[in-house]
KOLMARZA-984198 format. One record per residue (C-alpha): residue number from 0; x, y, z. Coordinates in nm, 4 decimals. Layout:
BEGIN
R num       xx       yy       zz
R NUM        X        Y        Z
...
// end
This chain:
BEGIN
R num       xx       yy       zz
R   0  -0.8822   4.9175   3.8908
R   1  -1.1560   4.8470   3.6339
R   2  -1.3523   5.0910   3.4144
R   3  -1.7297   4.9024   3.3699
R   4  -1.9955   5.0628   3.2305
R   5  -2.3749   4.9556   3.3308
R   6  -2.5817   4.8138   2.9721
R   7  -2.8967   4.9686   3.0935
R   8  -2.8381   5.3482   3.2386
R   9  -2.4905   5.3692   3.0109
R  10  -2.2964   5.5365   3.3812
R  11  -1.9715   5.4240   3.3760
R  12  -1.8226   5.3140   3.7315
R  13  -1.4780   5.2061   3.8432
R  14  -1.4462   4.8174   4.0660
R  15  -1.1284   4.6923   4.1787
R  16  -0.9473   4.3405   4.1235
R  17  -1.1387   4.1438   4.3737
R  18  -1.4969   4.3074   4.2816
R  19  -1.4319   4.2639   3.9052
R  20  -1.3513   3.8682   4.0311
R  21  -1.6138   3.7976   4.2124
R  22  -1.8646   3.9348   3.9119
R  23  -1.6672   3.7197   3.6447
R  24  -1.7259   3.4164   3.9048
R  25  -2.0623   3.4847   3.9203
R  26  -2.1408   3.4744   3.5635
R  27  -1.9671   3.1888   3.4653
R  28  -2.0930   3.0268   3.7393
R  29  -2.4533   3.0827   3.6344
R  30  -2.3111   2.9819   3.2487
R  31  -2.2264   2.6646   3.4100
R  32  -2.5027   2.5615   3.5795
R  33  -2.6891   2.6146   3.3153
R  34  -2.4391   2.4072   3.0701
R  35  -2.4560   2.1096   3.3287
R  36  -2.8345   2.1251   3.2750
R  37  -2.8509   2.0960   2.9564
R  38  -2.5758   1.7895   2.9338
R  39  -2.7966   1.6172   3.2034
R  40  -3.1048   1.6753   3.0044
R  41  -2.9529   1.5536   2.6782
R  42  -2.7977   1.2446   2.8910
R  43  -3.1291   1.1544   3.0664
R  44  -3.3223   1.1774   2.6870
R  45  -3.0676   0.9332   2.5070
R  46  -3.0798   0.7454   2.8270
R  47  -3.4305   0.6788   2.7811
R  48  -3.4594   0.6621   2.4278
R  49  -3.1597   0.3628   2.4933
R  50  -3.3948   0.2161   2.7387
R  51  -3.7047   0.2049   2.5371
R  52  -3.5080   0.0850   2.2431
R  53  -3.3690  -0.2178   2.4382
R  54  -3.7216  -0.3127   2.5908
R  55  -3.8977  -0.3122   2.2697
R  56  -3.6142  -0.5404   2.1017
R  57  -3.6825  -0.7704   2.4466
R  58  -4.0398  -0.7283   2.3811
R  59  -4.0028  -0.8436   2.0100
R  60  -3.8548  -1.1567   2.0879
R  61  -4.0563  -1.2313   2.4108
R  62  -4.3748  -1.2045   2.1346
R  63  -4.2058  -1.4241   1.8774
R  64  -4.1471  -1.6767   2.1216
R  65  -4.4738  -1.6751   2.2585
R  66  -4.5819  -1.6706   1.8595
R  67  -4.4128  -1.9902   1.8103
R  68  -4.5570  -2.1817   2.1230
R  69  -4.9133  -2.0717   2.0369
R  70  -4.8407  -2.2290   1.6973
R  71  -4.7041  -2.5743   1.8552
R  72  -5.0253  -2.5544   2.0523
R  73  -5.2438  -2.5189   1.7611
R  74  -5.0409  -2.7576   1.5666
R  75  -5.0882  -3.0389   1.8687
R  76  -5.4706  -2.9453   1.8828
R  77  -5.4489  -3.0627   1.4989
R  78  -5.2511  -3.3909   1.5625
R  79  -5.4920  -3.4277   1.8918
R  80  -5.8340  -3.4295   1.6540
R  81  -5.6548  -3.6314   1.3565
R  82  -5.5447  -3.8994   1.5961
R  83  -5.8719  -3.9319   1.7282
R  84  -6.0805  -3.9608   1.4148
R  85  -5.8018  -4.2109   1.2820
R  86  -5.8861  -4.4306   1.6028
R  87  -6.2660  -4.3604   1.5444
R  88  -6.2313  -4.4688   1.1647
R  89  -6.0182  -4.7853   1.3033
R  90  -6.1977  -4.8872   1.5439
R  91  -6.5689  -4.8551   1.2971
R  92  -6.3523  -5.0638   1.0944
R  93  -6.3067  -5.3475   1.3529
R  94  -6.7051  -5.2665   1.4833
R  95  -6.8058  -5.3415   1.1354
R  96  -6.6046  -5.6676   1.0856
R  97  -6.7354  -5.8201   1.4319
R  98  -7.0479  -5.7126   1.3048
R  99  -7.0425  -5.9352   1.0305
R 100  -6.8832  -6.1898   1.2466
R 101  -7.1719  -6.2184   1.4463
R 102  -7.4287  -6.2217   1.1405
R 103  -7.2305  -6.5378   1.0418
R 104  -7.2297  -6.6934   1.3508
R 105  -7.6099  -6.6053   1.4021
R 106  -7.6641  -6.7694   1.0116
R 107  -7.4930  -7.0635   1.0981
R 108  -7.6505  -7.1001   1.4255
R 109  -7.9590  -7.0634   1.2345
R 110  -7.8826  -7.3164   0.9943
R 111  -7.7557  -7.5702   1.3340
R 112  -8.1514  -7.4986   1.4281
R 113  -8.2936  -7.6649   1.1381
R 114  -8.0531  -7.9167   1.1599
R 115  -8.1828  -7.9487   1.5317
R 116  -8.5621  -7.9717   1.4347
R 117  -8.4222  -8.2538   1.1547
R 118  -8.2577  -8.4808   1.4120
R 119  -8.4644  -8.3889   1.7450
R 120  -8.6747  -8.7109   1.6695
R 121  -8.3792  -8.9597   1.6807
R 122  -8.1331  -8.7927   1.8895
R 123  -8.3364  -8.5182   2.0825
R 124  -8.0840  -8.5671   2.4507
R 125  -7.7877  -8.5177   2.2096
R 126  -7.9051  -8.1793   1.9912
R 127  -7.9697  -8.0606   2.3509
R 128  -7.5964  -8.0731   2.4353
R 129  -7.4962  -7.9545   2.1331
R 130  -7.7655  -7.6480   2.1848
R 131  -7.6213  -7.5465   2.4556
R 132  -7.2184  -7.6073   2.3634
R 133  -7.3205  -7.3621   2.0655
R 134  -7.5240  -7.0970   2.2719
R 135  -7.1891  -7.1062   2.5103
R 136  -6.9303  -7.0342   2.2257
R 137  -7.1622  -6.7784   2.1087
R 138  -7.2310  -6.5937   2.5099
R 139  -6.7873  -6.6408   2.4662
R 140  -6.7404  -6.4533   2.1204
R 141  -6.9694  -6.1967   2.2396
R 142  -6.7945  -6.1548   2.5686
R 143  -6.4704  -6.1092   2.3531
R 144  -6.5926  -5.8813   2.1486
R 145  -6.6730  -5.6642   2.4638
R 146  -6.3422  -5.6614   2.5956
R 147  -6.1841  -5.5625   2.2646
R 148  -6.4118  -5.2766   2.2043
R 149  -6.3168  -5.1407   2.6002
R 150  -5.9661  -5.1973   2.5264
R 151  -5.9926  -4.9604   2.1963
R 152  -6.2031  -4.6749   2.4124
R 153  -5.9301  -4.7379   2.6996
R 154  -5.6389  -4.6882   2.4363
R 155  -5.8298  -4.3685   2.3047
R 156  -5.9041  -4.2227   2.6264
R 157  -5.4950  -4.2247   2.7411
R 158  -5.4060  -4.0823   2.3498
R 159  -5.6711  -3.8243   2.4466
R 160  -5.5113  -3.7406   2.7952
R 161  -5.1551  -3.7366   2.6941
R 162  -5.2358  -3.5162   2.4114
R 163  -5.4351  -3.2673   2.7244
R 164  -5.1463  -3.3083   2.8891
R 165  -4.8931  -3.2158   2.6265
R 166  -5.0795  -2.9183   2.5561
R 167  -5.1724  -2.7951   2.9257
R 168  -4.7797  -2.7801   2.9443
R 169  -4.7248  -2.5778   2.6658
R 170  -4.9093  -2.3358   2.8293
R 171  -4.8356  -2.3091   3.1385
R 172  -4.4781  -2.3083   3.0114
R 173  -4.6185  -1.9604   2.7732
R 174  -4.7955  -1.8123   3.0747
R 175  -4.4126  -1.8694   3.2839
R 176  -4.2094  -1.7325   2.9774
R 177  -4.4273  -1.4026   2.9865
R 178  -4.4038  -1.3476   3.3701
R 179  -4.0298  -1.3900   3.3309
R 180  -4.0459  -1.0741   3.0272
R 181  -4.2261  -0.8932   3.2957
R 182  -3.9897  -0.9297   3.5610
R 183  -3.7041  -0.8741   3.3142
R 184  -3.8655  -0.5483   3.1978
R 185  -3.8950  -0.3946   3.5469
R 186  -3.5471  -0.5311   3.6253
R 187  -3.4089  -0.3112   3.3269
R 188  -3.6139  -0.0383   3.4208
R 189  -3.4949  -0.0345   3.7561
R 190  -3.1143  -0.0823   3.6619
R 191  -3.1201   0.2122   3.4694
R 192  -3.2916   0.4406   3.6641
R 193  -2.9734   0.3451   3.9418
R 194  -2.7308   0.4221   3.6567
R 195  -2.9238   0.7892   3.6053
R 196  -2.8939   0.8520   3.9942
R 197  -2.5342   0.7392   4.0047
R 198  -2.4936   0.9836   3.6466
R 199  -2.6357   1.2560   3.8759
R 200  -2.4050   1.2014   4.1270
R 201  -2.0970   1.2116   3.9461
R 202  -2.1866   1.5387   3.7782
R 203  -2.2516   1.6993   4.1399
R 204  -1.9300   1.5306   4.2330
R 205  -1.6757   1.6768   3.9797
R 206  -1.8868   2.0166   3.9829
R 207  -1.8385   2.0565   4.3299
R 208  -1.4580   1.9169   4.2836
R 209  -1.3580   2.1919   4.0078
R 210  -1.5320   2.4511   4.1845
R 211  -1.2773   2.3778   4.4920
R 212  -0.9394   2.3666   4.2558
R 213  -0.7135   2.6125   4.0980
R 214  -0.5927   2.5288   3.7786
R 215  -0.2663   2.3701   3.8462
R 216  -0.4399   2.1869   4.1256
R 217  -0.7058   2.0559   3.8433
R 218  -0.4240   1.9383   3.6064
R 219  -0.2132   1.7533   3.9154
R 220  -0.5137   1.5998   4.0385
R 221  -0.5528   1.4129   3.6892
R 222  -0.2138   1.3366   3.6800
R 223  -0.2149   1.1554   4.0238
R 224  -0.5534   1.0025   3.9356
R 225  -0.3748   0.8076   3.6650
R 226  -0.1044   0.7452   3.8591
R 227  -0.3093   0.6030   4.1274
R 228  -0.5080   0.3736   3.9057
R 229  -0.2229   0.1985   3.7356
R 230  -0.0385   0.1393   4.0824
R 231  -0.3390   0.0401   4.2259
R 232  -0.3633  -0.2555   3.9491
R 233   0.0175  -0.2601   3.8854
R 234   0.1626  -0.6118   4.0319
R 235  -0.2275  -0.7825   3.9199
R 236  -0.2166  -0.6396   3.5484
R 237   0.1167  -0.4944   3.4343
R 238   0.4042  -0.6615   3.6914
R 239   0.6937  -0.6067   3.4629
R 240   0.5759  -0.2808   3.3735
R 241   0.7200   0.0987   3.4885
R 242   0.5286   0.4206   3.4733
R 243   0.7062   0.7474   3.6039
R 244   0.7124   1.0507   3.5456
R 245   0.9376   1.2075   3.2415
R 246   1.2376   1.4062   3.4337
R 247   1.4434   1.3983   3.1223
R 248   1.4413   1.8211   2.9516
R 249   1.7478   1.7788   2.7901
R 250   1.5732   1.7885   2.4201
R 251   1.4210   2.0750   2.5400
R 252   1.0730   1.9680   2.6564
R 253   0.9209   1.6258   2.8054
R 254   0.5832   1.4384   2.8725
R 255   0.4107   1.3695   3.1583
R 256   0.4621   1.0043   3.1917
R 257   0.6371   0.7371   3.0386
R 258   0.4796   0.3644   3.0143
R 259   0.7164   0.1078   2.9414
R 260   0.7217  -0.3228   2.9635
R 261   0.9905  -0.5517   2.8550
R 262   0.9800  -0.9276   2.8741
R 263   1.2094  -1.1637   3.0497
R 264   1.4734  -1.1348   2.7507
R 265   1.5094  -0.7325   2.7893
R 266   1.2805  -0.7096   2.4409
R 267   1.0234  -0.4405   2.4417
R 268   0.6784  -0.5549   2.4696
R 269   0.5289  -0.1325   2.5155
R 270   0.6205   0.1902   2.5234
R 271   0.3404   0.4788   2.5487
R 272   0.4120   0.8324   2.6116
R 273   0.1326   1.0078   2.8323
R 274   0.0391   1.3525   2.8752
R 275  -0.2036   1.4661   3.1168
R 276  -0.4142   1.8224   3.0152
R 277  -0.7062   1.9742   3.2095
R 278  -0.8407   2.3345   3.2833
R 279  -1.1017   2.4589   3.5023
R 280  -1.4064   2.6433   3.4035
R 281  -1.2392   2.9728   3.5586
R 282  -0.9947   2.9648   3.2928
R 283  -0.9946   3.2689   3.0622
R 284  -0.8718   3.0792   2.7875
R 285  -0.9922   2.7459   2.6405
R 286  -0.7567   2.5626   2.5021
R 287  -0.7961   2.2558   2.2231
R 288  -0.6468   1.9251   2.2417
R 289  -0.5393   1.9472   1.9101
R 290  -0.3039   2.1969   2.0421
R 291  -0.1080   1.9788   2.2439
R 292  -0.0720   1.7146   1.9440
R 293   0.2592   1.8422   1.7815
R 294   0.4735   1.8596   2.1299
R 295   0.3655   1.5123   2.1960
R 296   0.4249   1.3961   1.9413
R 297   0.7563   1.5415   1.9000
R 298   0.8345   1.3998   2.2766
R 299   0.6865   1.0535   2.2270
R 300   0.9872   1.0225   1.8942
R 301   1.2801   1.1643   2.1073
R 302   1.2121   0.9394   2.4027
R 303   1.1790   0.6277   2.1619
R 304   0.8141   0.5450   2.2436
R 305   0.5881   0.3147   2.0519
R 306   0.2515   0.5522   2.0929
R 307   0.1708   0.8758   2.1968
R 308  -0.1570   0.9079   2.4670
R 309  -0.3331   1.2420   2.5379
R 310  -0.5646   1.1905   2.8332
R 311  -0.7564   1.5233   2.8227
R 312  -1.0679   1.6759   3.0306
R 313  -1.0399   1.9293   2.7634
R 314  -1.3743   2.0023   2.5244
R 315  -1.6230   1.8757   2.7685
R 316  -1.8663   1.9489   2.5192
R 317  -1.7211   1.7863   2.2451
R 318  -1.9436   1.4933   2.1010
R 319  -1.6101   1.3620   1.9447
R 320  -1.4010   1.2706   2.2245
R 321  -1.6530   1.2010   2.4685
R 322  -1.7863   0.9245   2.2484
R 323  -1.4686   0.6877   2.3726
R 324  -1.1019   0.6376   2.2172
R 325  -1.0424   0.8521   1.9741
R 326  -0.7560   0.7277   1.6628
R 327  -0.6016   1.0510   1.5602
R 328  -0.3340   0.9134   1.3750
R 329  -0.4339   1.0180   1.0176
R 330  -0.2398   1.3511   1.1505
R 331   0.0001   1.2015   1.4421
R 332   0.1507   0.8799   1.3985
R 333  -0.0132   0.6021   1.6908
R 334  -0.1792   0.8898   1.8963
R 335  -0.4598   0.8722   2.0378
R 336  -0.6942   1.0948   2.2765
R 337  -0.8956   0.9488   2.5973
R 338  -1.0933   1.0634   2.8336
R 339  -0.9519   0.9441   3.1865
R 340  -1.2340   0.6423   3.2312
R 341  -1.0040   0.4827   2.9422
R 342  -0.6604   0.5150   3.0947
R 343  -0.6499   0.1429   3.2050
R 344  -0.8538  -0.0085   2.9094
R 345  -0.6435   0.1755   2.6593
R 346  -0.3146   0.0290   2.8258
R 347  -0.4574  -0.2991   2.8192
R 348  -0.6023  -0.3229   2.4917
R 349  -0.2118  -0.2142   2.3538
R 350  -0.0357  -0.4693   2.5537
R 351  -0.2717  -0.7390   2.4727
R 352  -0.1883  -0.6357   2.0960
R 353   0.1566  -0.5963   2.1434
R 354   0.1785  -0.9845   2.3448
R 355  -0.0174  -1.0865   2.0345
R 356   0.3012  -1.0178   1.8446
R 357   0.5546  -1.0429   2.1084
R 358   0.6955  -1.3766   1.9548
R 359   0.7398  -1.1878   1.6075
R 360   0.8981  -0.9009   1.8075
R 361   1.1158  -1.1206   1.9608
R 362   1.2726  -1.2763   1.6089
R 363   1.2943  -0.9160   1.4911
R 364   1.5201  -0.8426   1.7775
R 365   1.7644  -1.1498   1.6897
R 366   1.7608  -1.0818   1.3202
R 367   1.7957  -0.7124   1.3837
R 368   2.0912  -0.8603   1.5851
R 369   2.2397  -0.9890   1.2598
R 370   2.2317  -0.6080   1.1118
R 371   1.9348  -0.7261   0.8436
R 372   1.6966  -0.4073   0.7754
R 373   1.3460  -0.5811   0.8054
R 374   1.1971  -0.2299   0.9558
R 375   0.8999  -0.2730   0.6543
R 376   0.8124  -0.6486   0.7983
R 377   0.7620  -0.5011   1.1438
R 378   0.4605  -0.2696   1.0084
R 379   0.3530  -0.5062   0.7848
R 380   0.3157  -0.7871   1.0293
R 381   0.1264  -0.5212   1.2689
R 382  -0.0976  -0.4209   0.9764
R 383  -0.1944  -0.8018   0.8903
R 384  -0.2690  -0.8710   1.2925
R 385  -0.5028  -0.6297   1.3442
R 386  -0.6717  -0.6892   1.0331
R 387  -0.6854  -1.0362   1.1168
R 388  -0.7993  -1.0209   1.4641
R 389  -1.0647  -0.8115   1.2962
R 390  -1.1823  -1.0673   1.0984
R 391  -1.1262  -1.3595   1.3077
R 392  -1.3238  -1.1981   1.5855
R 393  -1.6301  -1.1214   1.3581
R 394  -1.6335  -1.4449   1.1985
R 395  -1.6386  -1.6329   1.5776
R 396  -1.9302  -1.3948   1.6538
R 397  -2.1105  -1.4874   1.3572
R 398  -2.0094  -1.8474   1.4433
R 399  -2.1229  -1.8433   1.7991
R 400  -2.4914  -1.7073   1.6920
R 401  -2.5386  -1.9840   1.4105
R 402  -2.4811  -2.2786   1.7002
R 403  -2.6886  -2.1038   1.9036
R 404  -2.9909  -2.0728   1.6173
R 405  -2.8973  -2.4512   1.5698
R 406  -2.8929  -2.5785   1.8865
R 407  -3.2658  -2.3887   1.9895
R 408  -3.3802  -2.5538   1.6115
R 409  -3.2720  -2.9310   1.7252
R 410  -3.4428  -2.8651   2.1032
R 411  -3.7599  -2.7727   1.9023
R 412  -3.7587  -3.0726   1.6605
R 413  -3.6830  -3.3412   1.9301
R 414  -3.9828  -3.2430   2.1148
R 415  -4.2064  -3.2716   1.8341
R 416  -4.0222  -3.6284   1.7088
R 417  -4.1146  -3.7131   2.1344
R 418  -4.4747  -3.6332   2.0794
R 419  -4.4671  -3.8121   1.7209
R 420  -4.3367  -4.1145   1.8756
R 421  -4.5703  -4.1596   2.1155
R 422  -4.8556  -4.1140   1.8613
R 423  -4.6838  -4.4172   1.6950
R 424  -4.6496  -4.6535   1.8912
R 425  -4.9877  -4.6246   2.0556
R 426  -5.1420  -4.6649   1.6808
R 427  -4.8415  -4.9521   1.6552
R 428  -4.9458  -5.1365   1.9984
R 429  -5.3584  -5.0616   1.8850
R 430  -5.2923  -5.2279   1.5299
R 431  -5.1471  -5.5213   1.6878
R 432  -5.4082  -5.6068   1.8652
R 433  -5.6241  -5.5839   1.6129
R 434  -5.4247  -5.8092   1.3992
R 435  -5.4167  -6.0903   1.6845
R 436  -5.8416  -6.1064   1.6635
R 437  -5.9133  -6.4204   1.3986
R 438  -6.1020  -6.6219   1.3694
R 439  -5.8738  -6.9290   1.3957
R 440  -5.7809  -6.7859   1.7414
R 441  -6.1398  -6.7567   1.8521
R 442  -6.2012  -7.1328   1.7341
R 443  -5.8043  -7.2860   1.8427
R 444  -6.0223  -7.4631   2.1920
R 445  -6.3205  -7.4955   2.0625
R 446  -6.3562  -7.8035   1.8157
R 447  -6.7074  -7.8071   1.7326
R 448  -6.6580  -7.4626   1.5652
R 449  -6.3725  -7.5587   1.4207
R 450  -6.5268  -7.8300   1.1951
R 451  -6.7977  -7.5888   1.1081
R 452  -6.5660  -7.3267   0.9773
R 453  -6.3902  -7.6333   0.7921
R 454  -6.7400  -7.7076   0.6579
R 455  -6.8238  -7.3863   0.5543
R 456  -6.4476  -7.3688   0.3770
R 457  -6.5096  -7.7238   0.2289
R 458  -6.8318  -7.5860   0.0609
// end
């Protein structure tokens, strides 16, 4: 029997074991709902704080992308309006020099008319014929002249379309770059509103499952939840490895489970020394994991282990451990504490280490053989490889981004050489042209003309 005594009216009144139970219960169950709450609300605020964080760095670069294409359109709009006033400058040019062309001719046919009105008395049936031979070449120079002038609006019109063109695609390629940032935002919005519901989920699933379990119940259930993830994933992952339970008490105490993986010459590859601690939220007393760091640490040395691993449900509330692995090896040598979401990784990421260095563990073994002491090499060696996996894996990162920065900078520049090319080589095919109009071209089948010009270059 209890003595309780009521905070309000101060009467004191006796319950018994199971009444004094149930009240406990009911007050920690009401502390616990209101603790699961809270972590939901501060999950749900750094969940959406992630979220906006993420879509305003997507945002950023969607608008500096869209930045840069508005500038390539401005800059073709430039090259469009320089291009044509070089053309309309060119082609004034040519304008002007058929203009003179044609004074010429219209001088010298002059000059043929006085000639006409000196010889029309002796030879009038002959100046006739000669009349109309000139009036001919002249009705063919000007008919020339025509075509050349269509061919250089003809020329300018296609510069002027392809330069449309060129910039019609930009944007429609802008206008399909921000749809796709639309759809990517409410893709990310919707993903993590799934991960919140599944969040939710969990919580009402492991408060529903503690609420149903007795202590010992809670800590076996974590110990056969390990157990049933590594054999689930044994003969894929770890096929030469063995993880059991520790049966051997005669130092006095033991571990939960023993991890260990030798290669196909009997050398150790991993040994990891596990121990499994949970409580429920019935418990009277709260224990610490630090409290469990001495005895595992003492076990993990007596059964010869490379590391020590506490996986622990213990601190829920603990900002520390729930942020991921946790090193605790500035007081334990190679400990660390997980939560049990890092069982598996945490066995994989010391294996792939340890295979990193299996080769040098290998020659250790055969010189050990030979009775040399190289026990400082062994930690020195493990000291340089993590260091320079460290460094090695920062540098490729670093690596990776520059190719990428260079390969989106050549893409860039080889569409603007394209669109400079083309620019060229109309100018290049326009200028030829040009150069083929002379006069000696417009005069090679027409000998009377021809021994004018001579004439006039004789004089």
């Amino acid at each position: 029997m209890n003595e309780m005594k009521c905070p309000n009216c101060g009467e004191v009144f006796t319950v018994n074991e199971s009444q004094y139970s149930e009240l406990l219960s009911q007050v920690r169950t009401s502390e616990f709902e209101k603790e699961v709450h809270e972590r939901i609300r501060q999950e749900l605020a750094l969940a959406e704080q992630k979220s906006k964080n993420e879509q305003q760095a997507f945002l950023s670069e969607k608008n500096r992308e869209i930045s840069e294409l508005q500038h390539q359109i401005n800059q073709f709009s430039t090259e469009k309006e320089l291009t044509k006033k070089e053309i309309e400058r060119e082609f004034d040019q040519v304008l002007t020099v058929k203009e003179q062309e044609i004074l010429r001719l219209q001088n010298q046919i002059a000059q043929m008319n006085t000639e006409k009105e000196w010889v029309k008395n002796k030879a009038e049936q002959t100046t006739n014929l000669l009349l109309a031979d000139k009036e001919k070449e002249i009705q063919e120079l000007q008919s020339r002249l025509q075509t050349i002038e269509l061919q250089y609006e003809n020329q300018m019109q296609k510069t002027l379309s392809t330069i449309e063109k060129e910039r019609d695609a930009a944007q429609n390629q802008l206008a399909l770059q921000e749809k796709e940032a639309e759809i990517a935002q409410t893709s990310l919005k919707e993903r993590y509103e799934i991960q919140l519901r599944q969040k939710d989920e969990t919580i009402e699933f492991y408060k529903d499952f503690k609420a149903k379990q007795s202590t010992k119940m809670i800590g076996e259930s974590l110990e056969q939840h390990c157990e049933y993830e590594f054999n689930k994933n044994r003969m894929a992952m770890f096929p030469r490895a063995e993880f059991g339970k520790d049966n051997d008490a005669r130092t006095g105490s033991k571990g939960d489970y023993i991890y260990r993986e030798v290669d196909e010459h009997g050398v150790e590859i991993l040994s990891i020394m596990f121990e499994m601690k949970n409580e429920g939220d019935e418990t009277a007393s709260k224990k610490k994991n630090e409290h469990f760091f001495k005895e595992l640490d003492k076990d993990r040395r007596e059964k010869g282990c490379e590391y020590a691993i506490l996986v622990s449900l213990l601190e829920s509330d603990s900002e520390l451990y729930n942020s991921g692995i946790i090193d605790v090896s500035y007081a334990y040598d190679k400990m660390y504490v997980i939560r049990p979401q890092f069982f598996l990784p945490m066995i994989t990421l010391l294996r792939n280490a340890a295979l990193n260095s299996l080769q040098y563990k290998q020659e250790l073994a055969l010189v050990r053989e030979q009775n040399i002491d190289i026990t400082n090499f062994e930690d020195d060696l493990n000291a340089f490889k993590v260091a320079f996996a460290k460094n090695y894996n920062s540098a490729s990162t670093n690596f990776g981004k520059a190719i990428d920065e260079i390969d989106k900078a050549i893409k860039r520049m080889e569409e603007v050489k394209k669109f400079l090319t083309t620019s060229e080589n109309q100018l290049r095919l326009a200028n030829n042209k040009l150069d083929d109009v002379s006069v000696k071209k417009l005069t090679r089948k027409n000998p009377t003309m021809k021994a004018k010009f001579d004439a006039l270059k004789g004089e």
